[in-house]
N, C-alpha and C positions, 0 to 999 in steps of 0.2 A: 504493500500500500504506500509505503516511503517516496518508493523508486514513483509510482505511478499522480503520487497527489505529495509533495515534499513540501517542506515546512514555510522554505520560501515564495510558494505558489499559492499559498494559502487566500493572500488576495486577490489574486486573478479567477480561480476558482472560486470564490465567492461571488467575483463580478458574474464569469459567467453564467450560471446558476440564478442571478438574478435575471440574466437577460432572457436567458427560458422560460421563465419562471412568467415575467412581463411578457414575453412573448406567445405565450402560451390563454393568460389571463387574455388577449389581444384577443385570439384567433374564438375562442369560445364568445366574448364581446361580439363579434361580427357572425357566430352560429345561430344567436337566439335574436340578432336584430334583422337575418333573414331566414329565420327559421323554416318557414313556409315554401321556401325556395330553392331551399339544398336539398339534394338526397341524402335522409337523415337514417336507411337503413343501415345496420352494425356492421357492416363490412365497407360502406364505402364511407362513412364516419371514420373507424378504425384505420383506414388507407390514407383517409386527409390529416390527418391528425400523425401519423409516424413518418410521411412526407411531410409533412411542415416541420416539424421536430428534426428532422434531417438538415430540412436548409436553414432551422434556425442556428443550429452544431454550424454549417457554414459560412453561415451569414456571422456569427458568433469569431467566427478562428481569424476573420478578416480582422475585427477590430484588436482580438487578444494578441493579435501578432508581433506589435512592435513591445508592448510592455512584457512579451511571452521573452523576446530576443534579450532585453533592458534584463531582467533576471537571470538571462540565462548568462552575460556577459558583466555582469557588472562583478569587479571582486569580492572576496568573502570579507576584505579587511575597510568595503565602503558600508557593507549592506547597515542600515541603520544609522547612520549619521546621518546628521540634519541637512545635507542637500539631498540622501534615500528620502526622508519623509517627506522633504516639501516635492520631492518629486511624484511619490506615488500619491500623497493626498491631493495632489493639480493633476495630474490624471487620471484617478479615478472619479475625482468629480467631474471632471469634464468629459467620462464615460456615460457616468450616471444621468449628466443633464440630458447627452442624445438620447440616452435609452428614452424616457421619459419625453422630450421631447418631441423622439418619431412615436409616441404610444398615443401623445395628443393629436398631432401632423395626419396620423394616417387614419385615427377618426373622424376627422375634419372632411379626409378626401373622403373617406369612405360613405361619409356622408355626403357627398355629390355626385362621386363616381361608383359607387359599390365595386370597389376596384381597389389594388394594391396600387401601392406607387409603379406609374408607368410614366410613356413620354411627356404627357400631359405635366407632371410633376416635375420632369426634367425642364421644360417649357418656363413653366413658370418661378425657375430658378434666375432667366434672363430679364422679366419684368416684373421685378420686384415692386416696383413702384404702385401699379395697380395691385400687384395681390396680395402686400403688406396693407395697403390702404381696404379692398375688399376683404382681409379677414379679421382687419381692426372694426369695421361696420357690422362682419355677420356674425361676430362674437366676440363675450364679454374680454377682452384679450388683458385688463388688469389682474382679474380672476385668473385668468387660465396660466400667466407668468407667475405669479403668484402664487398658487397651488404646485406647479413644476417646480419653483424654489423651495419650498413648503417641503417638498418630498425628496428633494433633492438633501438637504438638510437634513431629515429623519437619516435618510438611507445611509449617510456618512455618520450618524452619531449611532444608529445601531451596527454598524459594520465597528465603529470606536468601543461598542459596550460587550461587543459579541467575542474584542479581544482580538481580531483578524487582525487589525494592523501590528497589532504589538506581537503574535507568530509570524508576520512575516517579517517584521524588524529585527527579530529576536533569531534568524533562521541565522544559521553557517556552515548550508546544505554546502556539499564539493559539488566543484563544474559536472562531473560523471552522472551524479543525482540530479542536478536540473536541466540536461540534457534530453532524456527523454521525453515530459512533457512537450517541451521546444519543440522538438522533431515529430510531436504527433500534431500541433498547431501547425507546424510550417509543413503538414503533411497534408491535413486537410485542408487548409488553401490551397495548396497544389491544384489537387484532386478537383476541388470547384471552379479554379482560374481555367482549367485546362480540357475536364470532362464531362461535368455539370453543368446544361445549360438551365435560366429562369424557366422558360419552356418545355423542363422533363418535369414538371408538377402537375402537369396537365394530364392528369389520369382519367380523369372524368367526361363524359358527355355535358356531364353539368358544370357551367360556368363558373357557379358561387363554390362550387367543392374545388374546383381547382383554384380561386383565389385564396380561397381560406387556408389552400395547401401550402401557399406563397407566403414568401416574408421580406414584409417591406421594405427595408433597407438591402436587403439584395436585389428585389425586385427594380426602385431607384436606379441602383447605379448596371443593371442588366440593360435598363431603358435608356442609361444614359451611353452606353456602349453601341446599343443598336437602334439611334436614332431612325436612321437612312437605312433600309434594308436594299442588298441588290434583286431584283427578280430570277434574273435567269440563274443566280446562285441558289436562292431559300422556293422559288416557286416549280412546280412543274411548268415545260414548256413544250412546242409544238416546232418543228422548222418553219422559220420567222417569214417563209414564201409561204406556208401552206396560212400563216396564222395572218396576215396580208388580205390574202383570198380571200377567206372565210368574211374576214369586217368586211372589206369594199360591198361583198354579194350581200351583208347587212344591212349598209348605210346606205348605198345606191339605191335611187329611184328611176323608175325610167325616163324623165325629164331631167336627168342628174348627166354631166360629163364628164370623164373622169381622164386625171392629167395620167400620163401613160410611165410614170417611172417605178418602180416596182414598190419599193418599201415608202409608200404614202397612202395617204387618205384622202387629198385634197382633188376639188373636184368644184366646177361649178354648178350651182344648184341656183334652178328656174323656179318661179310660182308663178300662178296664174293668175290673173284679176290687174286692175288698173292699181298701177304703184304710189301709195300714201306715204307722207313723210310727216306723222304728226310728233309733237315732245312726246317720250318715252320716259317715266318717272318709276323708277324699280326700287320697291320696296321690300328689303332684305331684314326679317323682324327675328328678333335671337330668339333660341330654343321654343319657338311655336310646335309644342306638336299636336299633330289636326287633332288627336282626344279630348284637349282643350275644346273645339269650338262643337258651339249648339248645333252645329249641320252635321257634326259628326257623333251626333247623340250626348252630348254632353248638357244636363238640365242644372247646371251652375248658373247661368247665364250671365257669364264673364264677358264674351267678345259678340256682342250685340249688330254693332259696327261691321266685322269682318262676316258673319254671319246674313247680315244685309245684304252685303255687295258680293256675296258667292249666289247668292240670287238673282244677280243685276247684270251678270258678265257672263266670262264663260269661266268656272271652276273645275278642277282635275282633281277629282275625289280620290284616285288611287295612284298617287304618287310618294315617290318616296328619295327623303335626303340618300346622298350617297355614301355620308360619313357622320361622326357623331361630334365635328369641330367647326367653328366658325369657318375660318380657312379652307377647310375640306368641300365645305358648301360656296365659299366664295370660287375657288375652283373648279369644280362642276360648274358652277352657272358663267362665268367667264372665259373657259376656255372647251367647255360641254364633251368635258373626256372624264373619262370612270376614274374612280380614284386606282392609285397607284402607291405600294407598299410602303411604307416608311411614313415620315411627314407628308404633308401634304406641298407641291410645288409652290408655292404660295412664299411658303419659307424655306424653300431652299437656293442653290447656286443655277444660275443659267436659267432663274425667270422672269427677265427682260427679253423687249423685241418680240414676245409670242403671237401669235394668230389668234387674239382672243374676239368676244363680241363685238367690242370694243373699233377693232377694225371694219365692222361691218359698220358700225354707225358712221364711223370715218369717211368711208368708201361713199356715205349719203347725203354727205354733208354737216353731220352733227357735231356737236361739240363735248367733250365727254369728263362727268366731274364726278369724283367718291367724293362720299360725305359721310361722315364720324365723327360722335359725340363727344370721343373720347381721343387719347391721344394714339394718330396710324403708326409710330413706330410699331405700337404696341403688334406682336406676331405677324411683324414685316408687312402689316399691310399698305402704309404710303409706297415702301419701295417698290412694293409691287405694281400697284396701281398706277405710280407715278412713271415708273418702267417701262409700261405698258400702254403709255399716253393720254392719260386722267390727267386732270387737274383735280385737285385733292383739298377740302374744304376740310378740315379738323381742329384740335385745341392747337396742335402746333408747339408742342413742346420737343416731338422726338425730330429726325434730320431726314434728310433726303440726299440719294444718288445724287455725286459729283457729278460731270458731264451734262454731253445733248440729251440725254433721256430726263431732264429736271423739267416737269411742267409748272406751272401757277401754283400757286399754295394762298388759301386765303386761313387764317386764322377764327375761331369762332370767338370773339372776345370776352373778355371777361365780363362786360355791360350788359352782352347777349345771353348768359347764363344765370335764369331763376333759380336753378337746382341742379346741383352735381356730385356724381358719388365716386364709388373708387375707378368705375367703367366710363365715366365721361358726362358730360353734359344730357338731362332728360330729353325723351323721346317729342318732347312739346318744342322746345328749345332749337333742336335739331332741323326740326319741320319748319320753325319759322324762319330757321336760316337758308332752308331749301328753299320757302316763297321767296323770300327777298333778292336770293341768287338767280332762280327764274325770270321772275322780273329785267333785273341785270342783261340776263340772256336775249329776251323778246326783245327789247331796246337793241342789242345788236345783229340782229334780224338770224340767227343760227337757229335751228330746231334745237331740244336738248336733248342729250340723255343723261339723267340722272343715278347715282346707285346710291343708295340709302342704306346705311348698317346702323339699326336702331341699338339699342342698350339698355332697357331700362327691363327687359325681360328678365335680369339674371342677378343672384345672387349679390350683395344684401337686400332686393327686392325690396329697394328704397325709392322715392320718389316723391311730387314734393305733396303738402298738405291738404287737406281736405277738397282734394279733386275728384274721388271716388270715395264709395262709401266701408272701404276698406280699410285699417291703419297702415301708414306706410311701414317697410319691413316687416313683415307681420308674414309673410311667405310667398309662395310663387302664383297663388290665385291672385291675388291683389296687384301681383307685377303686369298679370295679364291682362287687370281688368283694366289696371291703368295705361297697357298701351295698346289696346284695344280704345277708350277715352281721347286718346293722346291721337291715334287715327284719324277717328270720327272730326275733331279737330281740326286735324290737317286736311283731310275731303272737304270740309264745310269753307275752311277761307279757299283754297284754292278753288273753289266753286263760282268765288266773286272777283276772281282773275280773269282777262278779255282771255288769255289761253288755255282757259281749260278745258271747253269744247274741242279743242284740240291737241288733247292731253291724252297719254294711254298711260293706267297706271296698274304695272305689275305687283304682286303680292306673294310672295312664299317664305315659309322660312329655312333658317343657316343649318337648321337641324333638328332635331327633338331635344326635348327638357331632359331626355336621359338616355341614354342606351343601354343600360345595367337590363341583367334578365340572366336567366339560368342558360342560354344554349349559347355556342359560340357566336353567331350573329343573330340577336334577337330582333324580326323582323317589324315587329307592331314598333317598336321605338323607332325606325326610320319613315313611318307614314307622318305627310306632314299635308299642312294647305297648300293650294297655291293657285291663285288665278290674276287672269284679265279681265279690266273693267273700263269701261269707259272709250271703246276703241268705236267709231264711226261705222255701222255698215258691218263690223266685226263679226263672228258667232258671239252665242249665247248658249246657257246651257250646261248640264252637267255632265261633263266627260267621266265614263266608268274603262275607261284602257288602263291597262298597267302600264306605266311611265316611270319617267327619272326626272330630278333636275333638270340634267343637260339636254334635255327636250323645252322646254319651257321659250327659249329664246329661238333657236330654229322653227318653233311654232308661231310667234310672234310674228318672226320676218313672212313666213308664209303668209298669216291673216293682213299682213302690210302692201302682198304681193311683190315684194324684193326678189330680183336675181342679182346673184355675188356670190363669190368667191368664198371657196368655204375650208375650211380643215377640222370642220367641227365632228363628234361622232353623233349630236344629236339629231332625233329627226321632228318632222312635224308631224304632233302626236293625230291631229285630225286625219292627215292620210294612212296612216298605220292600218296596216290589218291587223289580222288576230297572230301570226307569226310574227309579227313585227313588235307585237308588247314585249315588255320587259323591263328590269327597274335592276338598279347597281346598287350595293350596301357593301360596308366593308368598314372596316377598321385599319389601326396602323400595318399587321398582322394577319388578319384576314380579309378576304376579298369574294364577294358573293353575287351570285347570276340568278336574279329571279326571275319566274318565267310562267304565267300562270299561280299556282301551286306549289311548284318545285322549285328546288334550290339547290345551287351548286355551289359550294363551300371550297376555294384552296386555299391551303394552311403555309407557314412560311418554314416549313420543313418538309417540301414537298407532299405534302397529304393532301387527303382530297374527301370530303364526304357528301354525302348527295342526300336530299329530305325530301319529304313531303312536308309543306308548309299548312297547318289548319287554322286557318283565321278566325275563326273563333272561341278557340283557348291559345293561339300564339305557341301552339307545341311546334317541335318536330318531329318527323319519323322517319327513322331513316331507311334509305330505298337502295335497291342492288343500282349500283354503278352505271352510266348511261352515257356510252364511248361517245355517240355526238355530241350531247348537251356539254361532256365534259373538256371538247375538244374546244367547242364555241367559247366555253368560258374562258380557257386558257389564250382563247385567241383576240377576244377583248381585252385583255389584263397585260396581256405581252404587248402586244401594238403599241398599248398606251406609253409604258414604259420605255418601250423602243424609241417610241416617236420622240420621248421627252428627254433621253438619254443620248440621241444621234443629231437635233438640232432639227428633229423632225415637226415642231412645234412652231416655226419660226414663220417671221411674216412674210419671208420669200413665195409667196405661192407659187409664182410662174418660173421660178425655174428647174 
């Protein structure tokens, strides 16, 4: 027992024993707050629980490693002198604070995302600003430092009364004796750095059995490793001629031309009808998902407003976000390609000069402006937009791209701001910056196109005072009811604008309120709203095709009667047949082809599962393997990747 637990290890072994111990207390915390949702029979319980106990021993050997090495190297003639103590008492508190601090951290996500630390977590490691300010608003955060102190303090004065420190001060164990713990710490890192990946916990069919398997602080910095995944390394793939083929015979229409170079998309695309060129005002509203609204059976009666105008226009009841991120959805609908592994392009390298909508309104004469409540550094969104040929209307704190790609930047000023939280300027505030910028616009005789990223939908579901009959913060009904309000508002003055008659104003949102759910991509979280209103001469009516984002705007151009140049994959959902439905979901990790009822699931360790989708309990079931459907999926998924990786996205169309 010497050899294996020695007198000078005595505090390391105690730490770790705590961190199990909290890590453990963690893992059951998150069993009985989704109780309902796990498979809670005694064998796959049993399996999550000695898999999590696994990676917490490794997630554990990470941190004891350097004060594992410190014991094992320090002399027998230092161990206890007062630079020993103030050493180990500054590092073990400074142990003790993360333990504790990720025990609070990963409740906080867990309570947003039902999810361990993933990219998401890494993300907001870079904008601090917003999400030290966002978690100062959605809780009590003098409390919760204060308790972390609190415990932090106990846990050093009973580690002081339990005598651990004064055994290991007191040890003058020989190097031979504390060589072997070392070598079993620096054994189990090994083993994890090298053989163990975050994604061998995933034993489960069931989502929450496999987080629960997970431990957070490995999980972190697994995410922080595998920001960018490559495709053709983690995904199954097709020859990139056969996976080519298959999209063109997709997205082509028989009034469709297609340019003749092999690995593209691009192609000019006719519509019919006499060609309108009215303002275009796209309104991009956070985590709307259609459950929320009363058209979609919901007797809350939160969004009265959006509920209205899905009456008024033309509405696409069965569509669905592509991912569960702002950026993910701002991607779909600007550049109308399926999402692709990793981040979403948005924030990545090589996304300037793209072939996005953006060009099409170009190509018409438009003028083209994002608008944000809050500040666009924030998840690269100025650079992008601004990239991409936007002019970019925000608070104007974060920077923008050196060079010719720098467009206008108007600031929303501090005089123009009633209310503001950690996400930016209210969704009232926003809108009235939109009228006035309009205005602006008409005066210089341009048509516009408008993109609108509202804010006020999401966490601390704050906003400002007795606008609605809800308290402000008070939770996510109220955020909705208010920018639902906030809407209604915005339709109402721009009604007594000479352009609004000649105004078409889009509506969908960035994604659902949540993606969390027991299977690997849970389908009901990616159904969202989304329509056209207000368009002259336009349809009407409620669209039941299964669709995507990246339909929305090549629908548009259709109803406008636009021929142009395209490299988009999406199509116009009106001419679709029944072969031609389908909706894209996916995550950082996963990537999913719906198709009717069925669903083709690839994992980013080449796997592949295939379901039947039941929309109404949102299960799945899984189905024998389906060589075309799974060839089609892989062929969408690669393309996209290809295209975005080879410069294939770029605004060159003609050559």
């Amino acid at each position: 027992m010497k050899i294996l637990f020695p007198k000078r290890f005595t505090l390391l072994i105690g730490f770790i024993l705590l961190f199990l111990g909290i890590s453990f207390l963690l893992r059951v915390v998150f069993l009985f707050w989704n109780f309902s949702e796990i498979d809670h029979g005694v064998i796959s319980l049993f399996t999550t629980f000695i898999i999590g106990f696994l990676y917490d021993i490794g997630t554990v050997s990470f941190i004891a490693l350097i004060p594992s090495l410190y014991f094992l190297i320090l002399p027998k003639g230092l161990m206890g002198t007062l630079a020993d103590r103030v050493i180990c008492f500054t590092g073990f508190t400074i142990g003790v604070l993360i333990i504790f601090f990720s025990f609070f951290a990963e409740i906080t996500f867990w309570d947003e995302f039902h999810r361990r630390f993933n990219f998401i977590a890494v993300d907001y490691l870079i904008y601090t600003y917003e999400v030290v300010k966002n978690i100062n608003e959605s809780y009590p955060i003098p409390i919760l430092i204060g308790g972390i102190g609190i415990l932090v303090m106990f846990t050093v004065l009973l580690f002081i009364r339990s005598r651990i420190f004064r055994r290991t001060f007191e040890s003058k164990d020989p190097f031979k004796i504390r060589l072997l713990p070392s070598l079993f710490i620096f054994g189990v890192t090994l083993v994890f750095t090298f053989f163990i990946k975050n994604e061998n916990a995933e034993f489960s069919e069931n989502r929450y059995n496999n987080e629960l398997s997970k431990t957070g602080i490995y999980s972190f910095f697994a995410a922080f490793r595998n920001n960018e995944l490559s495709y053709s390394e983690f995904f199954k793939t097709e020859p990139i001629e056969k996976a080519f083929l298959k999209v063109n015979e997709n997205i082509k229409t028989k009034q469709d031309s297609v340019y003749t170079k092999t690995f593209d998309i691009r192609r000019y695309v006719t519509n019919e009808g006499e060609e309108k060129r009215p303002n275009v005002i796209f309104i991009c509203i956070e985590s709307l998902s259609a459950k929320y609204l009363g058209a979609f059976g919901n007797d809350k009666k939160l969004t009265p407003t959006l509920d209205s105008l899905e009456q008024q226009g033309l509405s696409f009841d069965n569509l669905f976000a592509t991912g569960t991120r702002t950026v993910r959805g701002m991607e779909a609908i600007t550049l109308s390609i399926p999402p692709t592994p990793g981040r979403s392009i948005v924030k990545r390298a090589k996304n300037n000069d793209l072939f996005t909508i953006g060009e099409v309104f170009k190509e018409k004469g438009y003028t083209r402006t994002f608008f944000y409540g809050g500040d666009g550094y924030f998840d690269n969104m100025d650079k992008y937009f601004s990239g991409n040929g936007f002019d970019i209307v925000d608070r104007g704190r974060g920077f923008l791209p050196s060079g010719d790609i720098v467009t206008k930047r108007k600031n929303i000023e501090d005089e123009e701001v009633t209310f503001e939280n950690a996400w930016g300027a209210c969704d009232e505030d926003i809108y009235k910056k939109v009228l006035k910028e309009a205005d602006i616009s008409v005066v210089e005789g341009k048509p516009f196109f408008n993109f609108i990223m509202t804010t006020s939908n999401h966490k601390p579901y704050t906003y400002p005072d007795r606008k609605i009959d809800v308290p402000s913060g008070s939770g996510r009904s109220g955020a909705i009811k208010y920018t639902d309000f906030a809407l209604h508002g915005f339709i109402e003055e721009a009604k007594k604008k000479p352009w609004f008659k000649n105004t078409v104003f889009i509506i969908m949102a960035d994604h659902c309120a949540s993606s969390a759910g027991r299977w690997e991509l849970d389908v009901a979280n990616y159904h969202i709203p989304a329509m056209i209103v207000n368009l002259d001469g336009g349809e009407r009516g409620h669209i039941k095709k299964l669709c995507s984002q990246i339909d929305i705007f090549p629908t548009l151009f259709a109803q406008l009667g636009w021929d142009y140049e395209s490299n988009l994959f999406g199509l116009d959902i009106l001419r679709m047949e029944k072969k031609d439905e389908r909706a894209f979901i996916g995550n950082y990790r996963k990537l999913g082809l719906l198709k009717g009822n069925e669903l083709m699931v690839l994992g980013d360790q080449k796997s592949t599962n295939f379901y039947k989708w039941d929309d109404k309990d949102n299960s799945l079931q899984p189905l024998p393997l389906e060589e075309g459907f799974l060839k089609e999926t892989i062929s969408y998924f690669q393309v996209a990747d290809y295209l975005y990786n080879n410069n294939g996205l770029s605004l060159k169309v003609n050559e």
